[in-house]
N, C-alpha and C positions, 0 to 999 in steps of 0.2 A: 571834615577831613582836609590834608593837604590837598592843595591843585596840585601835585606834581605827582604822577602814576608812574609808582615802581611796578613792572614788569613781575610778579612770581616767577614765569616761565625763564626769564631771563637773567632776573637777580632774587633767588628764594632767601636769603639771609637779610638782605636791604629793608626785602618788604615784610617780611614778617617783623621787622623791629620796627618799621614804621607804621604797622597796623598795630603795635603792640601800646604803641606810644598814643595813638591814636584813640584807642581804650582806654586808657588813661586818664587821658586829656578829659572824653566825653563821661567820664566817673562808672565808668563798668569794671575797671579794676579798682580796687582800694589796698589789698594786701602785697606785700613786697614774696610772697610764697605765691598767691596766683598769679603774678608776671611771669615766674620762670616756669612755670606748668602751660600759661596761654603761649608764653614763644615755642617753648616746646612741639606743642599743637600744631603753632604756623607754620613753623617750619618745618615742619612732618608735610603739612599740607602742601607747603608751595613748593617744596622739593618734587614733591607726587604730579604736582602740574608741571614743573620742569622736567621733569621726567616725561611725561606723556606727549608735550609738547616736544618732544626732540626726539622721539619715535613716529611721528607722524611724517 
């Protein structure tokens, strides 16, 4: 993975495109249909920890 740690809590869109590209990269996605399903995912996910993180 990058050395460079995108925050979810702080930037959910950033990271989830750079975890998305990250999959990629490491050959867990192959299909151009499961990238826009995995982002989707992510950033369900990292909005939900930006979210939680800023209720605390």
């Amino acid at each position: 993975m990058n050395d460079n740690f995108i925050d979810p809590a702080k930037n959910p869109s950033t990271a989830a495109q750079q975890t998305l590209i990250e999959l990629i990269r490491a050959g867990h996605i192959k299909k151009s249909a499961e990238c826009f399903e995995e982002y989707k995912e992510l950033l369900r996910l990292y909005k939900h920890i930006e979210k939680t993180e800023t209720t605390k």
